[in-house]
N, C-alpha and C positions, 0 to 999 in steps of 0.2 A: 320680773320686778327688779330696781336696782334701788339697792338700800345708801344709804349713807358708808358705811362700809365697804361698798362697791367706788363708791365716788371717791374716795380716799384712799381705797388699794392704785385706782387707776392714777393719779395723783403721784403715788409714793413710784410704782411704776415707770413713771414719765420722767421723773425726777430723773432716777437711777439710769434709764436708759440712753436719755443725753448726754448722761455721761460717761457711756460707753458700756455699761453691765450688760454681758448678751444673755443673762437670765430673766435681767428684766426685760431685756428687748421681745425675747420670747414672750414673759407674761405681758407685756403689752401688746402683743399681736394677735394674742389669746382674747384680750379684751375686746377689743377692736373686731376680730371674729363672733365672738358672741354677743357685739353689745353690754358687758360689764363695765358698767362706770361711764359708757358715753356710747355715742350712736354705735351702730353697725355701719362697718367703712371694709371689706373685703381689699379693697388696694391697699390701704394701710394697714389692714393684717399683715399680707403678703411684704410689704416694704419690711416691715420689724423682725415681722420672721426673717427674710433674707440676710438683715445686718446684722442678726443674731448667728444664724445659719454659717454666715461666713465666716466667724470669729469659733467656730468648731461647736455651737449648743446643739446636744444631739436632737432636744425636745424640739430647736426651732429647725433643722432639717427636715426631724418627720413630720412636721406640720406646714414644711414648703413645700415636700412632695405631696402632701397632700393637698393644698391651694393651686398645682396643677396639675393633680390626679382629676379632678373636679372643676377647674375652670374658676375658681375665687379669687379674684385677682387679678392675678396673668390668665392667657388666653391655656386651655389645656392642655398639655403635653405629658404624652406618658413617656418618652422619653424622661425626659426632667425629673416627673414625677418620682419614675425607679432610681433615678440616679440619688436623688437626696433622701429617699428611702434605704437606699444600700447604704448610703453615709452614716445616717442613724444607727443604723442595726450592728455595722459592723465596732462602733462604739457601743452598742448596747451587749452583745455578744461575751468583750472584754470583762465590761463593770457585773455582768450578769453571771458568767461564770468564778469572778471573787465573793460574790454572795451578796452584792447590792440590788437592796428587795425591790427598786425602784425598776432597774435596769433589766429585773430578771420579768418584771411585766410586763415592759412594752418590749421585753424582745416574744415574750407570748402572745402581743396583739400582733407584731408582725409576723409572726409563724402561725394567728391564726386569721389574716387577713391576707398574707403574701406580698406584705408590704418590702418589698429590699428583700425578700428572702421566700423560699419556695413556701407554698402554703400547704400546712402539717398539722393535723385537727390534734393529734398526739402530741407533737414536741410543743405546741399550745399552752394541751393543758397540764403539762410535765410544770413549764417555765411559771405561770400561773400557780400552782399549789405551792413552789418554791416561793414565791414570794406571798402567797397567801398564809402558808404558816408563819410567815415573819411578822403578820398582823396586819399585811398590806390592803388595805380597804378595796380599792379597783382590783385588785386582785382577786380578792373574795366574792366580790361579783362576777367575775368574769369567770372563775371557777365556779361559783354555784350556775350561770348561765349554761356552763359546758354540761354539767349535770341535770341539770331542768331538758336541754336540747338533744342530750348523750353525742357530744361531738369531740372527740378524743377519748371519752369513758364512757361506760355500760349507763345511759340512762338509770336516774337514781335521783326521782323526784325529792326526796327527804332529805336527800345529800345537799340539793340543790336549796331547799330553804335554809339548812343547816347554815351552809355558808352564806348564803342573805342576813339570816340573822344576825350573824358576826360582822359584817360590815356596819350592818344598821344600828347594832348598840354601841359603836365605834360614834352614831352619828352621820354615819355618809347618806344624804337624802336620795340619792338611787338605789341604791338598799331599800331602805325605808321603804319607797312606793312599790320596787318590785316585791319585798315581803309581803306588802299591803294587800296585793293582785293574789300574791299566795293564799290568801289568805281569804279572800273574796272569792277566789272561783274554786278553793280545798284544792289546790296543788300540791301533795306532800304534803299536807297540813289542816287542820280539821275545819272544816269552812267557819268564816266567823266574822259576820259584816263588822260586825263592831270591834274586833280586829284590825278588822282592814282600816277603818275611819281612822283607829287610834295612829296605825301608823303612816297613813297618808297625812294626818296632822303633823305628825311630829317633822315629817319632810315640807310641808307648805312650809311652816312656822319658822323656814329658815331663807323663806323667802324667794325659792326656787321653782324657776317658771314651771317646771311638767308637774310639779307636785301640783302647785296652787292651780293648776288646770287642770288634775285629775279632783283634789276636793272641788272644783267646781262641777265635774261631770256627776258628781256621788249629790250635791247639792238640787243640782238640773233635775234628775233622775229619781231621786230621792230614795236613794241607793246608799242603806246602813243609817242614814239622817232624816231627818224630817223634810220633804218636796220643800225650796224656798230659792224660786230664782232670784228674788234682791242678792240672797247672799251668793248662788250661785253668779250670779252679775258682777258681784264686786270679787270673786277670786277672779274671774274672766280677765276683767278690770285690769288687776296688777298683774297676772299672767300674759297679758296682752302685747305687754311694754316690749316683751323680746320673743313674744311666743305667735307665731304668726294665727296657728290651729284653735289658739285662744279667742284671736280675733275674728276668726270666722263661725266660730260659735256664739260668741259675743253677738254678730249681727244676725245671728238667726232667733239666738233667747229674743234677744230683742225686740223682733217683730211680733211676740209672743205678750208681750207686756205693754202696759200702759205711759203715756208718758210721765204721770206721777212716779210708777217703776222705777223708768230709767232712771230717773233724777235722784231716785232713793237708791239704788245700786250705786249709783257714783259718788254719792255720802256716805255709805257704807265701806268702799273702798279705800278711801281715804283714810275712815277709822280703821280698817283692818289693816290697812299700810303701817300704821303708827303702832299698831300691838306689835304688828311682827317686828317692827325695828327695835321695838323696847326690846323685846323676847331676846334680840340677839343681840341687842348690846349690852344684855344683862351675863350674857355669857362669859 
């Protein structure tokens, strides 16, 4: 789903990066990769990243190697890929060992990916804790992930919602939904559908495709809520816009409903589009 707030970051973005900022360059490569604020266009990700890239943004190097780690954009090369992945890291490495909470996490996703650098489940989740006591939100996920998965440390499911939770009262909507799963299936946590709904809400309501496609699956299903695909239809709906898994659920509820239904899920969508934009621009 792309809010008003999407359309305007992208905007502010484009502004910046014409004229030369290689951070916006970055976040507008970022957009353009996900579809925030305008279509999904993977050559012009890859274009931004690289003018970004060249100008030394470490963000938009690891995210060139990764456009041809993958084949987004340019045609794939792992050559390439490593090359602007060591670029990144070996800038992250610096900023990370002065105590930049930012720098000391994604030098943890590249020590636990192998991105530019040997992959190390330990030095991972070393790098990760370091920036997760700083209050760094991806961080707290990615540490409570190591813990849920025990990948660098002794499995310690409690550990692992522990730090879910800290990201998610921070706000961050992948917090949120994975707390939410926590919480749904008693992962370290005492099972509790209506739990889970709470914080699957609180991640939709900010507009975010996997959230609003997971309240849709609890809608479908009737899992924690009352069975009600209109409503499940209309998370689908705006989950749809950038979510492909949305879409192909979308076409199977579908086939399940009337076309009265349909017509009432896509009035419905529209209203629940309009709550959630208040919701955040109320913020």
């Amino acid at each position: 789903m792309n809010t008003e707030r999407d359309s305007a970051a992208f905007k502010t973005y484009k502004a910046k990066a014409d004229n030369g900022d290689a951070q916006a360059q970055n976040d507008l490569g970022v957009c353009y990769r996900i579809g925030r604020g305008v279509a999904k266009d993977d050559d012009l990700a890859a274009h931004w990243f690289r003018k970004a890239a060249s100008q030394g943004c470490a963000d938009a190097q690891n995210n060139l190697g990764t456009c041809y780690f993958y084949g987004w954009g340019p045609a794939k090369d792992d050559e390439l890929a490593t090359y602007w992945y060591r670029k990144a890291a070996e800038q992250w490495v610096v900023m990370a060992e002065q105590g930049d909470a930012k720098a000391q996490y994604k030098l943890g996703d590249c020590y636990a990916n192998g991105d530019g650098l040997g992959q190390d489940d330990e030095l991972a989740a070393n790098w990760f804790r370091k920036a997760a006591e700083q209050g760094y939100t991806q961080a707290q996920i990615s540490l409570g992930s190591c813990y849920r998965e025990g990948e660098g440390v002794t499995k310690n499911l409690m550990q692992g919602v522990w730090w879910y939770r800290q990201a998610a009262e921070q706000g961050d909507a992948l917090a949120q939904v994975n707390l939410g799963y926590c919480h749904e299936e008693g992962e370290g946590v005492a099972k509790s559908l209506v739990q889970a709904i709470t914080w699957y809400r609180k991640a939709a309501n900010q507009g975010v495709d996997y959230a609003l496609d997971t309240l849709g699956n609890c809608y479908a299903e009737g899992k924690g809520v009352a069975k009600d695909e209109i409503e499940a239809c209309a998370y689908y709906n705006l989950a749809g816009v950038t979510y492909e898994r949305s879409r192909e659920k979308l076409a199977i509820l579908e086939k399940q409903m009337t076309p009265d239904q349909i017509v009432s899920g896509k009035i419905r969508a529209k209203e629940l589009q309009k709550e959630i934009q208040a919701k955040i621009a109320a913020k």
